[in-house]
Residue, then its C-alpha position, 0 to 999 in steps of 0.5 A: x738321906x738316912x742311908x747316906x746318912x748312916x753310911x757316912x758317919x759310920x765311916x767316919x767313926x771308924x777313924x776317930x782317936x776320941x772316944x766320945x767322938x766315936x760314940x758322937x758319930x756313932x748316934x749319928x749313924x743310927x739315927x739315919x738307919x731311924x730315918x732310913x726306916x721312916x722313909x720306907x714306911x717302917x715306923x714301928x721298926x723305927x720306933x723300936x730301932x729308936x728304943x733299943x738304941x736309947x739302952x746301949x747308946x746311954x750305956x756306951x756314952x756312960x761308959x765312956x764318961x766312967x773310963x774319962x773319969x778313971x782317966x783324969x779326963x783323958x778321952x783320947x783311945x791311944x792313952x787308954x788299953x788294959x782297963x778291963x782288968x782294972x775297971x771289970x764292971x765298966x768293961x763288961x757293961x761296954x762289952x754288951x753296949x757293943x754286942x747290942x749295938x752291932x747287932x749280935x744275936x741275941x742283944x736287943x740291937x739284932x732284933x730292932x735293926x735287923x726289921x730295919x734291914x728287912x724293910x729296906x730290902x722290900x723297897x730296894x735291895x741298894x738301901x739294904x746293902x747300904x744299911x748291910x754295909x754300915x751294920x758291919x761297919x757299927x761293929x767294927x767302930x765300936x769294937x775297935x773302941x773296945x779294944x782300944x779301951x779295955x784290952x791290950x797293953x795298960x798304956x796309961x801307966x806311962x808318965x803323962x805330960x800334965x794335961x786335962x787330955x785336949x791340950x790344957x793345963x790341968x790341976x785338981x785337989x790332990x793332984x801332985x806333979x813332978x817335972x810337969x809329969x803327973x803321976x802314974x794313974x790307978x783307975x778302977x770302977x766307979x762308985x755305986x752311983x755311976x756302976x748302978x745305972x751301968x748295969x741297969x743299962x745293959x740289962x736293958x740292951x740285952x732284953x729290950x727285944x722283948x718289947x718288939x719280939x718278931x715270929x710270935x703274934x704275941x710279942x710285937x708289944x710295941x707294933x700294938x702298942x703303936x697301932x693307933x697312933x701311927x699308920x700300920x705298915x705290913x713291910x716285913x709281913x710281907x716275907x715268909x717265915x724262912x724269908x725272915x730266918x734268912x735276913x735274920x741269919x745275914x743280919x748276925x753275919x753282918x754283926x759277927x764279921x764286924x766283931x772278928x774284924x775288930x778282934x783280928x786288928x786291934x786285939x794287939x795294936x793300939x796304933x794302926x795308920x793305915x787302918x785310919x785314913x785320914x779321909x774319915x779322920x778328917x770327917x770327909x773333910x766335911x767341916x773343912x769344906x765348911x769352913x771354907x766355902x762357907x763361914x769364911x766367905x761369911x766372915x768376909x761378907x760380914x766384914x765387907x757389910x760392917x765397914x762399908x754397907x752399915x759404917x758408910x751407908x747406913x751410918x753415912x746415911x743418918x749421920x749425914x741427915x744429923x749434920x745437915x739439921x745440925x749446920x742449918x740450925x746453926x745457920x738459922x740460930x744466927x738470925x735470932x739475936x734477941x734484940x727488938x730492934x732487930x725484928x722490927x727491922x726485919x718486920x720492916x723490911x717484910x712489909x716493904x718488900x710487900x707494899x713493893x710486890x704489890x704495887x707492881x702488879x697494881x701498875x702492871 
């Protein structure tokens, strides 16, 4: 489940055009390399998995929300490019979030996931090509982002329709349009508050290895650490010392052709088609199937219940009861006319019908 997990959203972050929805799916990826790690009993490489990815992920959704700001709450990647040049501090803060996160050596995401890798190949090598292809595939998604971010051509000097950049209308204090355009932006960096965090963040994604550092019995901090509390798993001990070089090479090979790959084709396009296919865009047509097979059938279920089960049963049911006391209180109301009379003659009539029965069966 964590690696079909993680090779699902991976494919689907690399076709997204919203930058937080890169970075959405992106998390979903690598919580299933977490759970790929837990389901082959390497808790502490899940753990320091889980730890590293807290480092750059914040970095990069920090990031993000740093350019969504300079942008005018613009988040979609196309409207973007060039932004290095203007917000440096942001760009180079993302650029180690990427490095990190796809896994480049020395970045603290090598390290942690390459332990994840190792562990999967010593229970089956079908998990590690699967953990493989998606480690690829993180460093080309987010590297993609990069690129379309912060390198290229400055797209966003272009008059914008005035916007919030989902398709609202938007208007803030000093915010002047012309012809329902706005004028051109001129994003820069944050202030200390936002920038201050960006670089404690990627200091962090860079020597976050230190808290698990593997091929010196000294370093594993966290596998001590963790010793008591969670079972010990000797996964990866398994492997010699060349063994582990040897993952550890494919692993930066992994991260590095996801890199060049990213280079190679958005370096200078900021609109590829074909690189997107729908199919992934369209998140496998997951939420399609959703919406379809079940919360439309739910809906109409829903419907069906309110109008007929509850309005006509249920309903039917108790308010019919209410009538029936209601017409037959009626009914009895009309005997009690609150005249003496009345019930003396219905008295009467009791015991006559009484001394009546009664001498019927004295004579029978």
């Amino acid at each position: 489940v964590g690696a079909a997990t993680a090779l699902l959203a991976a494919t689907i972050a690399t076709s997204q055009d919203d930058i937080k929805k890169v970075l959405a799916y992106s998390t979903v990826s690598q919580l299933g390399f977490m759970f790929m790690a837990v389901g082959v009993g390497a808790y502490v490489a899940a753990i320091f998995l889980m730890l590293t990815h807290a480092f750059y992920k914040a970095l990069l959704f920090l990031g993000a929300g740093s350019v969504i700001h300079a942008m005018d709450d613009e988040q979609q990647l196309r409207r973007y490019g060039g932004l290095l040049a203007v917000m440096p501090i942001t760009g180079g803060t993302f650029l180690v979030a990427w490095l990190a996160i796809g896994g480049v050596p020395p970045f603290s995401g090598f390290w942690s996931k390459s332990q994840v890798l190792e562990s999967a190949w010593h229970v089956t090598p079908a998990l590690w090509a699967i953990a493989a292809v998606t480690a690829v595939l993180t460093a080309y998604y987010i590297g993609r982002a990069y690129y379309l971010t912060f390198v290229g051509e400055q797209r966003w000097r272009e008059a914008r329709p005035a916007g919030d950049g989902h398709g609202g209308v938007s208007g803030g204090p000093g915010e002047q349009h012309e012809g329902g355009h706005r004028h051109p932006l001129h994003p820069h960096d944050p202030g200390l508050v936002m920038t201050i965090p960006l670089v404690v963040l990627a200091f962090a994604s860079f020597f976050g290895l230190f808290i698990n550092l593997p091929f010196n019995p000294t370093f594993p901090f966290l596998e001590r650490w963790l010793a008591p509390v969670v079972a010990h798993s000797s996964v990866v001990e398994h492997f010699s010392l060349v063994a582990k070089w040897a993952f550890g090479l494919a692993d930066a090979a992994f991260a590095l052709l996801g890199v060049v790959v990213a280079a190679t084709l958005w370096r200078r396009r900021s609109d590829a088609r074909n690189l997107e296919p729908r199919f992934f865009f369209m998140a496998w047509f997951l939420d399609w199937a959703l919406d379809h097979v079940v919360a439309r059938p739910g809906e109409a279920f829903a419907a069906f219940a309110s109008a007929v089960m509850e309005n006509k049963l249920i309903d039917g049911a108790v308010n019919g009861a209410a009538s029936v006391v209601g017409r037959g209180g009626s009914v009895l109301r009309r005997i009690q006319t609150g005249y003496v009379r009345t019930y003396a003659l219905g008295f009467l009539a009791g015991v006559v019908a009484l001394v009546a029965y009664l001498l019927t069966r004295v004579v029978g």
